[in-house]
Residue frames as qw, qx, qy, qz and C-alpha x, y, z in Angstrom:
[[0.434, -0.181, 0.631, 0.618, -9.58, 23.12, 28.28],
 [0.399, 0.452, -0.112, -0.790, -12.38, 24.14, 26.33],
 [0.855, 0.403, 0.310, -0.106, -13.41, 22.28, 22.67],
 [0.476, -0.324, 0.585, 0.571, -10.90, 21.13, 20.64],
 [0.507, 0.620, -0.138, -0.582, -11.54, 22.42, 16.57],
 [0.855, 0.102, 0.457, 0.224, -11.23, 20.20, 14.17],
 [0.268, 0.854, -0.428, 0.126, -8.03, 22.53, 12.85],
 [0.541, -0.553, 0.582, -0.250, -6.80, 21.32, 16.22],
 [0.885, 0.048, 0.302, -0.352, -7.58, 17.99, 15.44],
 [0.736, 0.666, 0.008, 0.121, -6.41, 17.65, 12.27],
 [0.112, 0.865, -0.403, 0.275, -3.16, 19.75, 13.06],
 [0.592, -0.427, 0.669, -0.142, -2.42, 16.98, 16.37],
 [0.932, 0.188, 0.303, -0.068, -2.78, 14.04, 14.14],
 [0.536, 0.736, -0.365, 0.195, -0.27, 15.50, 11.01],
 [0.068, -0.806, 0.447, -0.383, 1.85, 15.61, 14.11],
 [0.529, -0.408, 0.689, -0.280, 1.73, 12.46, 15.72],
 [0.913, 0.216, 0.324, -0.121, 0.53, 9.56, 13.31],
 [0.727, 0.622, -0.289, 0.039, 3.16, 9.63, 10.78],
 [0.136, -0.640, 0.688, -0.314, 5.97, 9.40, 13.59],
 [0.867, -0.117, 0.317, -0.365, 4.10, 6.28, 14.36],
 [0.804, 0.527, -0.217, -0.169, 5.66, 4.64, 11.22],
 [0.261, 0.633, -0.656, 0.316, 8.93, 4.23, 12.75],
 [0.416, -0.338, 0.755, -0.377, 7.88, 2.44, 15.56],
 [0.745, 0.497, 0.048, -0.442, 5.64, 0.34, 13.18],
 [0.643, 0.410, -0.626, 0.163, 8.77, -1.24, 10.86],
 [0.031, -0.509, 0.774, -0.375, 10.09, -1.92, 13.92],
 [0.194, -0.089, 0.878, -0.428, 7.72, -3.89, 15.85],
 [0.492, 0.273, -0.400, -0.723, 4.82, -4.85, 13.54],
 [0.488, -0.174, 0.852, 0.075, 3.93, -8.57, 13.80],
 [0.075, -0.138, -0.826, -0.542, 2.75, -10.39, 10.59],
 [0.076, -0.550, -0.778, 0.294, -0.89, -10.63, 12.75],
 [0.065, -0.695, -0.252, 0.670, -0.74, -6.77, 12.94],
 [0.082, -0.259, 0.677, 0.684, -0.42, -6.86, 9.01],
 [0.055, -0.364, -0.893, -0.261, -3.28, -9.09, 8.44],
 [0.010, 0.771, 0.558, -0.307, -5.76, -7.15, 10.74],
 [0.110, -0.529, 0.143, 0.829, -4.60, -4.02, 8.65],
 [0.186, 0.007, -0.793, -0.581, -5.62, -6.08, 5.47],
 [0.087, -0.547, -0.820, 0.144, -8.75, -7.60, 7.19],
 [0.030, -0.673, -0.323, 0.665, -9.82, -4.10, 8.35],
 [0.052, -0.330, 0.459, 0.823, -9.20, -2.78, 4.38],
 [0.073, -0.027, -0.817, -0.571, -11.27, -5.07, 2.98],
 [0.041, -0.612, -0.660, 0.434, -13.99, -4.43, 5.78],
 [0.058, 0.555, 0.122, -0.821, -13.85, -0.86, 4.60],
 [0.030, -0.208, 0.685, 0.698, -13.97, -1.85, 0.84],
 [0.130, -0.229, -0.961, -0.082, -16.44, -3.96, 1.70],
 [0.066, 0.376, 0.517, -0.766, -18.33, -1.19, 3.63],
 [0.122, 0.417, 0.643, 0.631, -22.20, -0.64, 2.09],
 [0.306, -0.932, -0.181, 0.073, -23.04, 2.75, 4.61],
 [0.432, 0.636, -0.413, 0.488, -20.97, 5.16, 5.08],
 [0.539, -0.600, 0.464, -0.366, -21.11, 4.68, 9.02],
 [0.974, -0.082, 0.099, 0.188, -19.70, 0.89, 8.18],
 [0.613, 0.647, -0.130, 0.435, -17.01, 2.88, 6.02],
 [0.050, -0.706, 0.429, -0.562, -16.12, 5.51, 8.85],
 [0.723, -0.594, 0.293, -0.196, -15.89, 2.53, 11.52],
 [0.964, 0.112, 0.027, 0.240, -13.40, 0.68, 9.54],
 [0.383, 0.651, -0.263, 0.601, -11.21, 3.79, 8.86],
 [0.361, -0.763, 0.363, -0.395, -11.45, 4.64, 12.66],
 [0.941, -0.160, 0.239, 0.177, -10.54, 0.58, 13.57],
 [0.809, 0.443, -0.119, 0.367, -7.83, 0.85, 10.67],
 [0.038, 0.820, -0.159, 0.549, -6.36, 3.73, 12.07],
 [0.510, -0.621, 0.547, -0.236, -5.82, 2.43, 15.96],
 [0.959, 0.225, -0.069, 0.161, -4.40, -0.76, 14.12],
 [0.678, 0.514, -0.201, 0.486, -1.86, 0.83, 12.76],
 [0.228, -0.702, 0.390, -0.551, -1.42, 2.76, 16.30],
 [0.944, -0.229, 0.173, -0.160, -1.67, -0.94, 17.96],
 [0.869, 0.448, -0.072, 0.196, 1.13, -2.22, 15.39],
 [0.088, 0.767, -0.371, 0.516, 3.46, 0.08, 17.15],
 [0.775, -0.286, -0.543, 0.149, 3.30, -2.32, 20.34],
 [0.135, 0.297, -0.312, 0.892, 4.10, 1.15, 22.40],
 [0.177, -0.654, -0.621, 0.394, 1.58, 1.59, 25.76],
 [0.049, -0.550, -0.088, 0.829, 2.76, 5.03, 25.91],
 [0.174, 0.224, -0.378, -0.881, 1.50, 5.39, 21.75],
 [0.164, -0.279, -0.879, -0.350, -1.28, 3.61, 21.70],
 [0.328, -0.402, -0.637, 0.570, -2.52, 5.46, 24.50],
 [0.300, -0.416, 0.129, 0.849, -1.89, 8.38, 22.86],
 [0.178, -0.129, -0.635, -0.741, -3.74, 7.51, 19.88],
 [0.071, -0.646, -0.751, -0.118, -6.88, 6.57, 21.64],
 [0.177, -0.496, -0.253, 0.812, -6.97, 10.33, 23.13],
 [0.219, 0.272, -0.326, -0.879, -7.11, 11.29, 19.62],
 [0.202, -0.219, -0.868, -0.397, -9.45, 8.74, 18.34],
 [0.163, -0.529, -0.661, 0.507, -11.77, 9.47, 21.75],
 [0.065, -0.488, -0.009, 0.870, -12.00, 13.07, 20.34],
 [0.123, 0.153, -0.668, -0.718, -13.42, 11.93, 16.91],
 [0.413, -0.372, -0.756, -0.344, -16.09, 9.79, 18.18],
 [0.063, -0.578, -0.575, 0.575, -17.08, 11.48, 21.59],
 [0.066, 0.474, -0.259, -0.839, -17.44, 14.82, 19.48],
 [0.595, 0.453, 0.657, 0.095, -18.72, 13.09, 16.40],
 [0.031, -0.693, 0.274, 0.667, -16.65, 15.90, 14.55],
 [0.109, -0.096, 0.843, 0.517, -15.47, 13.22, 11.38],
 [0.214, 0.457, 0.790, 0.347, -19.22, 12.61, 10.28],
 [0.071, 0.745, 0.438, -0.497, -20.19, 15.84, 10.81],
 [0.069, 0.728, -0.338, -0.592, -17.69, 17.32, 8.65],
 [0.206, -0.210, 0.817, 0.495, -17.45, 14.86, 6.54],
 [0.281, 0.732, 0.621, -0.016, -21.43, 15.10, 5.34],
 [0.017, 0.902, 0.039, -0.429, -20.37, 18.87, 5.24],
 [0.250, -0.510, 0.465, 0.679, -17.69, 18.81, 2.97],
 [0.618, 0.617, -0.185, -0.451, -18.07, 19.69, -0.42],
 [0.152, -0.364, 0.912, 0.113, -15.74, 15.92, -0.84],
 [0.856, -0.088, -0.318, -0.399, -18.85, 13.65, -0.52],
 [0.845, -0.378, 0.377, -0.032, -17.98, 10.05, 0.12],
 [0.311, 0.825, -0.471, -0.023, -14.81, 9.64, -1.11],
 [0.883, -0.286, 0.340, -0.154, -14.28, 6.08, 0.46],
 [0.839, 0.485, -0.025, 0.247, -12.20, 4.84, -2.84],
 [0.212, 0.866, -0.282, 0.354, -9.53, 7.55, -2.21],
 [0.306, -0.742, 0.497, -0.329, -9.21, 7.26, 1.05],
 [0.925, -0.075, 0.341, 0.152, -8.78, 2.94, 0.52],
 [0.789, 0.544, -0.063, 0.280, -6.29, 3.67, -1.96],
 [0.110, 0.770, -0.456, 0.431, -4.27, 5.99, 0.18],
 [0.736, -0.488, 0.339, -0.324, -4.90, 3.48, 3.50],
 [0.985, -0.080, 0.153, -0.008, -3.33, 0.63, 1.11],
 [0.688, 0.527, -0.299, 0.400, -0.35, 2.35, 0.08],
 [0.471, -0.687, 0.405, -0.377, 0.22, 3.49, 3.80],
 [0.914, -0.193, 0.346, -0.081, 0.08, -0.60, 4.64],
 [0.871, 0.420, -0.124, 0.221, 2.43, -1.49, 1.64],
 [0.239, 0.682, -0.533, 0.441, 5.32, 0.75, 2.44],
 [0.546, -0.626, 0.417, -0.368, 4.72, -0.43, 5.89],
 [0.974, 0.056, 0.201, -0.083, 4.74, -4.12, 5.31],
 [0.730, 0.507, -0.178, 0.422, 8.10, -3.34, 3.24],
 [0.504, -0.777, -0.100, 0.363, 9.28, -1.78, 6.75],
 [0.233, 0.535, 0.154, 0.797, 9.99, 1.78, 4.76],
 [0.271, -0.645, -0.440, 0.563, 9.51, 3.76, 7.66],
 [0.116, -0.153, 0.240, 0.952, 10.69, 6.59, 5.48],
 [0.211, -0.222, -0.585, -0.750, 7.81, 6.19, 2.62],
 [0.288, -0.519, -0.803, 0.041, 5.27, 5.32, 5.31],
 [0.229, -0.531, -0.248, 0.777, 5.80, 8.19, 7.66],
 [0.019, -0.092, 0.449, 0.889, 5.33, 10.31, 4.14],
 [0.233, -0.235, -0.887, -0.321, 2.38, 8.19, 3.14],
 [0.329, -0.430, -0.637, 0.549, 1.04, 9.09, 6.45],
 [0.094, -0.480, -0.242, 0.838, 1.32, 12.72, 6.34],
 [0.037, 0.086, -0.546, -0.832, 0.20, 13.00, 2.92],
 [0.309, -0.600, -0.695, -0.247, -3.64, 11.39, 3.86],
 [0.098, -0.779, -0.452, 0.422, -4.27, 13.44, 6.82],
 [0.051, -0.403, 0.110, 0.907, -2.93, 16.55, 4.73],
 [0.319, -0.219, -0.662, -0.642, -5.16, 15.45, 1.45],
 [0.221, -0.464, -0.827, 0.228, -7.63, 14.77, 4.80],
 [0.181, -0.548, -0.274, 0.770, -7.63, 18.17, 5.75],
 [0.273, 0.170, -0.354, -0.878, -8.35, 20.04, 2.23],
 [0.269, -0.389, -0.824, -0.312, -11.14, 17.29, 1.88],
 [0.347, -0.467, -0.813, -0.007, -12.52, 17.97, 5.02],
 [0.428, -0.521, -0.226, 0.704, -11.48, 21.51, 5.93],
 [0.109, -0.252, 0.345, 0.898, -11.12, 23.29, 3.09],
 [0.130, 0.538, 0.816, 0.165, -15.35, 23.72, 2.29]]
């Protein structure tokens, strides 16, 4: 199959994580709320950026967890496997001309959780696509 680019990468994710949202309103539990909040304030709380980039990767298969789907949760670790076998995300992210941009990306992670928590699939699913796309020009566009 070769290496996977982090175009690729980036391009699978746009494509699958916001879809997530729908399943998400649906089957969410309050628990799967809290560890979304717990996992924010870990990141907020983060004083490295390797504490920062292990909370966003944890947040991230939360919100794939929250989905109580085998078949998508599965799905997400494939992609998540790819980020940290590879160690693509800190590579590029040192590279980009972004910096550490940790604020941004908590501000976009807690309006993701709100809409969710207000089971808005609609605004989430948006919410979604709009960080990995504002992900990509951060982290792509150097």
């Amino acid at each position: 199959m070769g290496s996977i680019s982090p175009a690729e990468y980036i391009e699978t994710r746009l494509r699958f994580e916001p879809e997530l949202a729908w399943m998400i309103v649906t089957s969410a539990t309050a628990g799967d709320f809290e560890r979304m909040e717990w996992l924010l304030t870990k990141g907020e709380r983060a004083s490295t950026r390797e504490e920062f980039e292990l909370a966003d990767a944890t947040f991230h298969q939360a919100l794939a967890a929250a989905t109580h789907n085998k078949l998508a949760i599965a799905m997400y670790e494939i992609i998540h496997s790819i980020r940290h076998e590879h160690h693509m995300w800190s590579v590029l992210r040192v590279a980009s001309k972004a910096g550490d941009q940790r604020e941004v990306f908590q501000r976009e992670h807690v309006r993701i959780v709100e809409a969710l928590k207000q089971r808005d699939a609609e605004t989430g699913r948006e919410l979604m696509a709009q960080h990995i796309r504002a992900t990509r020009r951060r982290m792509l566009d150097v």
